[in-house]
C-alpha positions as CSV (number, residue, x, y, z in Angstrom):
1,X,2.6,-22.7,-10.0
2,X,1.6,-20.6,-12.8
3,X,-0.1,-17.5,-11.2
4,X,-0.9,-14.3,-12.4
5,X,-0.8,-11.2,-10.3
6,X,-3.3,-8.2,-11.0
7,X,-2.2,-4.7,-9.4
8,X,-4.1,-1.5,-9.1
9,X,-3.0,0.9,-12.1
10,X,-2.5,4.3,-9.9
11,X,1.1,3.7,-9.4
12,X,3.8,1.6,-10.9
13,X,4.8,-1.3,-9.3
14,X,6.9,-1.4,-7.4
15,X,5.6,2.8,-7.0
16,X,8.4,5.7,-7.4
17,X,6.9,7.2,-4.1
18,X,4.4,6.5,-2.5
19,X,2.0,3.4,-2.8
20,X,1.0,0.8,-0.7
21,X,-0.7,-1.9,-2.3
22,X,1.7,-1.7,-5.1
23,X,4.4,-2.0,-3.1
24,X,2.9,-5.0,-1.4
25,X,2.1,-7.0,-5.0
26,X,5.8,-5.7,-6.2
27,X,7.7,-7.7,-3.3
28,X,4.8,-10.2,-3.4
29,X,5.8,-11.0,-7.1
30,X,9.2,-10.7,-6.4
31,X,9.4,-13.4,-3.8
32,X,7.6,-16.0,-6.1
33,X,9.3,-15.8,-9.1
34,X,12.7,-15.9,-7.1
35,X,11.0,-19.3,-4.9
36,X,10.8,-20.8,-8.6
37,X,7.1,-20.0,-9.5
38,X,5.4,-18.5,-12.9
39,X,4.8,-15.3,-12.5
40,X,2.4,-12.7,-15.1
41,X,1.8,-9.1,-13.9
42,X,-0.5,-7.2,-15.0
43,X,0.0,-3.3,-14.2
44,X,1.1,-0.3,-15.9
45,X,3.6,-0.4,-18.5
46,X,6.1,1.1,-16.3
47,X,6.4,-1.0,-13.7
48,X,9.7,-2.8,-13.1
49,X,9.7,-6.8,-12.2
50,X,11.1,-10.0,-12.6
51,X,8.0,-11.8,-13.8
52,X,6.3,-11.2,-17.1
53,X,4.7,-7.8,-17.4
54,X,1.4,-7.2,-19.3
55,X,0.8,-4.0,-19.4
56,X,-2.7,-2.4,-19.5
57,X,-1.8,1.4,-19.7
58,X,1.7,2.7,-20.5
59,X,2.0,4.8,-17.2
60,X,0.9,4.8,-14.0
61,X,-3.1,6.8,-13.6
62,X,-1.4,9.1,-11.3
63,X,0.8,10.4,-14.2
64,X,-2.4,11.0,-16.3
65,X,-4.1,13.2,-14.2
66,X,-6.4,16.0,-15.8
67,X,-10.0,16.7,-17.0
68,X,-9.8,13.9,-19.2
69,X,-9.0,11.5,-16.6
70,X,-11.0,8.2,-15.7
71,X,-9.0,5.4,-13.6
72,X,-12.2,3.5,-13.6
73,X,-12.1,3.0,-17.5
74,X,-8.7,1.4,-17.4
75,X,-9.6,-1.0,-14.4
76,X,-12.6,-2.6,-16.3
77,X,-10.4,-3.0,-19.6
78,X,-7.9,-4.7,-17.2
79,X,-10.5,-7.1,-15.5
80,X,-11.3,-7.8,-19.0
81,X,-8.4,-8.8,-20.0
82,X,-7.3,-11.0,-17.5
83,X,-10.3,-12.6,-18.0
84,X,-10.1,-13.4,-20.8
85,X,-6.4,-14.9,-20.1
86,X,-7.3,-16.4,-16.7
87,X,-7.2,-19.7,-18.4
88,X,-3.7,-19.3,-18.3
89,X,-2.6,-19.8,-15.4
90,X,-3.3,-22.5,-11.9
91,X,-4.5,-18.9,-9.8
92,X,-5.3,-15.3,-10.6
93,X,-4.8,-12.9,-7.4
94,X,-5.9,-10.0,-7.8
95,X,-5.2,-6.5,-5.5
96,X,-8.3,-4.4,-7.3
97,X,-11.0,-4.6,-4.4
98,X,-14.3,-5.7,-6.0
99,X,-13.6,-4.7,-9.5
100,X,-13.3,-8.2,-10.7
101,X,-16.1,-10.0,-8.7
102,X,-18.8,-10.8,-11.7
103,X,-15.8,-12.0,-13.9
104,X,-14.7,-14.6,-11.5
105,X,-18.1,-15.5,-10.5
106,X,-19.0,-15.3,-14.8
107,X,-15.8,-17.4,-15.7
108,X,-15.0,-19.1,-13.3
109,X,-11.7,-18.1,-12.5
110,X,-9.9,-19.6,-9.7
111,X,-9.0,-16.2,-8.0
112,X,-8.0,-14.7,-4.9
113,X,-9.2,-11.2,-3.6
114,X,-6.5,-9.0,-1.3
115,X,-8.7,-6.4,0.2
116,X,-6.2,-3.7,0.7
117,X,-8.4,-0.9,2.2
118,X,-11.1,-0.1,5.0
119,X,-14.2,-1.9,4.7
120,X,-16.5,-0.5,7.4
121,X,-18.6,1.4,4.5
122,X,-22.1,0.2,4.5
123,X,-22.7,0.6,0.9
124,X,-20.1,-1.9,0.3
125,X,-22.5,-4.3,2.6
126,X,-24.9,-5.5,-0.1
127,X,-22.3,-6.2,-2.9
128,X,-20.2,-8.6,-0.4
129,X,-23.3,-10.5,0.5
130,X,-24.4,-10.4,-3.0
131,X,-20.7,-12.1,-4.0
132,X,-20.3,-14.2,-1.0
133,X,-18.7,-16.8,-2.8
134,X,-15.5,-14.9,-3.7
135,X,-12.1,-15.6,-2.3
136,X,-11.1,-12.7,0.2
137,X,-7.7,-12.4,1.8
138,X,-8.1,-9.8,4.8
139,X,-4.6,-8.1,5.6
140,X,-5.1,-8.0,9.2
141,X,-8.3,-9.6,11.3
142,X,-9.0,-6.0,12.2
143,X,-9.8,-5.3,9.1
144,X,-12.7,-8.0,8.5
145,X,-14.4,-6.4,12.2
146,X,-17.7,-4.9,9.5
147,X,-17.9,-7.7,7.4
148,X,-17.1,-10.9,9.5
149,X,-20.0,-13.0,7.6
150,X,-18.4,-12.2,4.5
151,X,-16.0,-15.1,2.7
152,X,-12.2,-14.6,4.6
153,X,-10.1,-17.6,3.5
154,X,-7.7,-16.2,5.4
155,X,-5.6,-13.4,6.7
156,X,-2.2,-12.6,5.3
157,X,-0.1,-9.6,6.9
158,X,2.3,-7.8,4.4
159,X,6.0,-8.3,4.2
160,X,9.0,-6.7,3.2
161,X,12.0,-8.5,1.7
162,X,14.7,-9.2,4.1
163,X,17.4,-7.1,2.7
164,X,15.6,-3.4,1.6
165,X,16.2,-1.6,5.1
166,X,19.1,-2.0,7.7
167,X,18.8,-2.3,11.0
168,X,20.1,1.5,13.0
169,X,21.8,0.5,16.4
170,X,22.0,4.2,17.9
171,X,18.7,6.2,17.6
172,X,18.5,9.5,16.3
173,X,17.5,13.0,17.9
174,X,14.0,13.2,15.8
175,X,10.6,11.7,15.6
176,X,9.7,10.7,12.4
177,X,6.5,11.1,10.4
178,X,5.8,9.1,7.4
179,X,2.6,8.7,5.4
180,X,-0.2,11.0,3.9
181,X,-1.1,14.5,4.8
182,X,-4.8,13.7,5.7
183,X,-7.2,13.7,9.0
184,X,-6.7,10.0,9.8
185,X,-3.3,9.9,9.3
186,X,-3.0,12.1,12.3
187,X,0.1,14.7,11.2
188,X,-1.3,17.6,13.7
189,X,-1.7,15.4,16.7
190,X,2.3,14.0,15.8
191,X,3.1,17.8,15.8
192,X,1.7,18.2,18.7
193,X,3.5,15.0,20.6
194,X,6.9,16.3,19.5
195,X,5.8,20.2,20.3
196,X,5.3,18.7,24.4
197,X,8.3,16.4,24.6
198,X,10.8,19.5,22.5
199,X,11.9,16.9,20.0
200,X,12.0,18.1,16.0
201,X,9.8,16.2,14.3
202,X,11.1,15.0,10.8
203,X,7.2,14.7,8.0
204,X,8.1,12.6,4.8
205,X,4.3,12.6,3.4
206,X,2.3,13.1,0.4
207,X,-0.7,15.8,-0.2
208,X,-3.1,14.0,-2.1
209,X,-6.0,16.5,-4.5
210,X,-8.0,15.2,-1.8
211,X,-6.4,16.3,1.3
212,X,-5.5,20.0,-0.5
213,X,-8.3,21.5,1.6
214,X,-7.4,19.7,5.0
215,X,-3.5,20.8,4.3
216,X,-4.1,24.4,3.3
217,X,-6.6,25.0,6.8
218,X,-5.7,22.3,9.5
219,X,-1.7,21.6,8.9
220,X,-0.2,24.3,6.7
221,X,0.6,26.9,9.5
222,X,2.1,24.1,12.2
223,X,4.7,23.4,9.6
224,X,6.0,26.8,10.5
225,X,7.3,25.2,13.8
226,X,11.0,25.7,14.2
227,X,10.6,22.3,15.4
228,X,9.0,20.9,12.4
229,X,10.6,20.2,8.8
230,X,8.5,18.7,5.8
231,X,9.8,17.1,3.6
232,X,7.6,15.7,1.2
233,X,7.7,12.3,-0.5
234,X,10.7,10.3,-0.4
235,X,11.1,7.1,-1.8
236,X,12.7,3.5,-0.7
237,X,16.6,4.7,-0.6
238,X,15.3,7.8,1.1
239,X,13.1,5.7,3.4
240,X,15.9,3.5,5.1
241,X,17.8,6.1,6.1
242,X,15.0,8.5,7.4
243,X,13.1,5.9,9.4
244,X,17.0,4.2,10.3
245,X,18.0,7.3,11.7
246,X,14.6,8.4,13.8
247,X,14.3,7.6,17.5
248,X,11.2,6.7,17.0
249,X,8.0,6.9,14.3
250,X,4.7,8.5,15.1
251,X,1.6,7.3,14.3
252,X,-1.1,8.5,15.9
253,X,-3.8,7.3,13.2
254,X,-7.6,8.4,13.8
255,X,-9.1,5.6,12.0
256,X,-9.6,1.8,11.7
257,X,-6.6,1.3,9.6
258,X,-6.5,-1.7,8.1
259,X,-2.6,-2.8,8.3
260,X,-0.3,-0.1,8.1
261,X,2.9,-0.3,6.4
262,X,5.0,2.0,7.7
263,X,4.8,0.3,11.2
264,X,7.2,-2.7,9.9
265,X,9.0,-0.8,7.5
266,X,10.0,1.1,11.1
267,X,10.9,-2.1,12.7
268,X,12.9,-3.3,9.4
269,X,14.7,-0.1,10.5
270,X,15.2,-1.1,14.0
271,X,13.3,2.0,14.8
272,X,10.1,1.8,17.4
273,X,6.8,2.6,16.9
274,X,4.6,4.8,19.2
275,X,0.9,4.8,17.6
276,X,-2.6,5.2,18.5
277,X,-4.4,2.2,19.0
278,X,-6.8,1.6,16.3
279,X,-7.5,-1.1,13.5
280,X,-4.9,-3.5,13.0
281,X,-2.3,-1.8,15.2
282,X,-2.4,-4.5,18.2
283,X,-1.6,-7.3,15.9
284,X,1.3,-5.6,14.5
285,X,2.8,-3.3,17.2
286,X,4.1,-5.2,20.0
287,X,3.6,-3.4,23.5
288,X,7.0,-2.4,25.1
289,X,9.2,-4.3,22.5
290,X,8.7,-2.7,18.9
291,X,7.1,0.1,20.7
292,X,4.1,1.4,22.6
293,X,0.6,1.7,22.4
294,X,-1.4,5.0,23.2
295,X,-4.9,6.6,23.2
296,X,-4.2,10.3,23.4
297,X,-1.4,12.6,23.2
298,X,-0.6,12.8,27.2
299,X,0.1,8.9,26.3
300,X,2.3,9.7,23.5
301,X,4.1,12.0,25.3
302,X,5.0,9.6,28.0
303,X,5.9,7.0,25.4
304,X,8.2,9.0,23.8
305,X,10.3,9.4,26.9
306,X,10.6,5.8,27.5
307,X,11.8,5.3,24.0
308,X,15.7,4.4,25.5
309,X,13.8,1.5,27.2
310,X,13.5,-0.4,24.1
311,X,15.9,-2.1,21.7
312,X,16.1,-1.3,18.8
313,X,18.0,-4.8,17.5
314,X,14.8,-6.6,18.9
315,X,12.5,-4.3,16.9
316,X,14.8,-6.2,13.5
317,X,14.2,-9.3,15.0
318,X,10.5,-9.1,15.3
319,X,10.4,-8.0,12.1
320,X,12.5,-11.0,10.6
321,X,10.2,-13.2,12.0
322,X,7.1,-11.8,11.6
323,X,6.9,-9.8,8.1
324,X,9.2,-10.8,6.0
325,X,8.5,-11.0,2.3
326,X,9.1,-15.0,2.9
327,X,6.6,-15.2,5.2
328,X,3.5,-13.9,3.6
329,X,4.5,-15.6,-0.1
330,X,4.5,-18.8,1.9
331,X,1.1,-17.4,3.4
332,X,0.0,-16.8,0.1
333,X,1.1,-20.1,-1.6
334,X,-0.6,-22.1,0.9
335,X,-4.0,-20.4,-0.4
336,X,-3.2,-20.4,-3.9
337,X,-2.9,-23.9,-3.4
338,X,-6.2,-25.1,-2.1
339,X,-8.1,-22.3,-4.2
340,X,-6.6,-24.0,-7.1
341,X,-7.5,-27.8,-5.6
342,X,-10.8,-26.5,-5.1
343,X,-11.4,-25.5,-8.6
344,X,-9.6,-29.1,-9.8
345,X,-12.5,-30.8,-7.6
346,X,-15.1,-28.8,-9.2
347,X,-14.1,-29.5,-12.5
């Protein structure tokens, strides 16, 4: 197939640190152009990949920040331009939330819509009714829980490619934190767990502009721990061997989180997951095998002690089979193929 793949601009794909949903489209792409198909990405000039890169801005937004500054600019010249290309190729999927919704609907493009983040705002309400004829791809039934009436064709968990992180027999003598500094994300409550159980706790995470505030007041002076070392942002080399090497990862989130990514880049590391359960985290955390579900910190606590129960080999294995990179491009194909049939028939 000939099928064009349209990634948000803040980071590079695949992104130097941290980055999600650019991660996601970057082994998404990767996979299909090494299973044989034609592959366009569109994304910031210096992104690395294997398919055919059209650039729309010659760095990543995040790079650009200032005064000056408007992501949203560059997102609209992007939809317009793959629209105006879409005739290109057999399916356009693109990872830009709603951005692109009166171009498909205006041209006709046979597309595909990954929502990547949480939905249950109500002001978003209206616009999906309004477009209730686009193609949505949910990344985890969870996430669809505001907006079930809107148009799911299907849910598609992420993967990770097979080879990026290897499997740690012998756990480590940390707990591991990995994600952004921010209220949901739950750092103090992790600080907490590993203050009650006397275990260091090891926080690779980024302090968004956003989050400045909420650093500076609510986490700042529990870093001061002697049991707690930041690190910062780390990227994917850094990444294997931090989670590889953890007994177990923390994630006590505070929100309805719509997949989360660090829970199977754990398990690629053969390394269990103790989170809070909320959002998607029951259909990718499985209950005393890659790890344990809780509801408060008491719960955590007790988790964390029955961490020698589990193994950390079947943590790899349920990974292998479950979120690969194989597994959601043959996910994805299997949609790309009857959105493009569709739009053959209504020709």
């Amino acid at each position: 197939m000939k099928i064009a793949q349209v990634a948000p601009l803040h980071e590079s794909v695949p992104p130097l640190l941290y980055g999600g949903t650019e991660r996601v489209v970057s082994y998404l792409t990767e996979e299909l152009v090494r299973q044989g198909h034609d592959v366009t990405l569109y994304a910031s000039g210096d992104s690395v990949t294997s398919a055919e890169l059209r650039p729309v801005c010659s760095k990543a937004l995040r790079l650009h920040t200032g005064p000056m500054a408007c992501p949203l600019a560059q997102h609209m010249l992007m939809v317009e331009k793959v629209a105006r290309e879409a005739h290109q190729f057999d399916v356009v999927h693109f990872h830009i939330d709603f951005l692109p919704f009166s171009q498909i609907r205006s041209n006709r493009i046979p597309a595909v819509t990954t929502m990547h983040g949480r939905l249950d705002m109500p002001d978003l309400f209206p616009l999906f009714r309004e477009f209730n004829d686009m193609s949505l791809v949910s990344i985890s039934d969870a996430q669809r829980e505001p907006m079930p009436w809107a148009n799911w064709i299907g849910t598609v968990h992420h993967g990770l490619p097979a080879n990026l992180y290897t499997a740690t027999e012998t756990p480590g003598k940390y707990l591991a934190f990995l994600g952004r500094v921010s209220p949901e994300k739950g750092l103090g409550r992790a600080i907490e767990i590993a203050r009650r159980v006397g275990m260091p706790l090891r926080v690779a995470a980024k302090i968004d502009l956003a989050d400045k505030e909420y650093f500076e007041t609510e986490i700042k002076e529990l870093l001061n721990d002697p049991l707690v070392e930041f690190i910062g942002e780390i990227d994917d080399d850094a990444k294997g061997e931090f989670l590889g090497n953890a007994a177990a990862l923390l994630f006590p989130i505070d929100w309805p989180e719509p997949f989360g990514m660090v829970m199977i880049e754990a398990m690629a590391c053969g390394t269990p997951v103790i989170a809070y359960d909320r959002g998607s985290v029951t259909e990718v955390l499985e209950d005393g095998i890659t790890g344990f579900l809780v509801n408060d910190v008491e719960a955590a606590v007790e988790a964390v002690r029955r961490i020698p129960s589990l193994s950390r080999n079947r943590c790899r294995e349920v990974f292998e089979r479950r979120f690969s990179a194989q597994r959601m491009c043959q996910d994805y194909l299997q949609l790309y193929e009857r959105v493009a049939e569709e739009k053959e028939q209504a020709a």
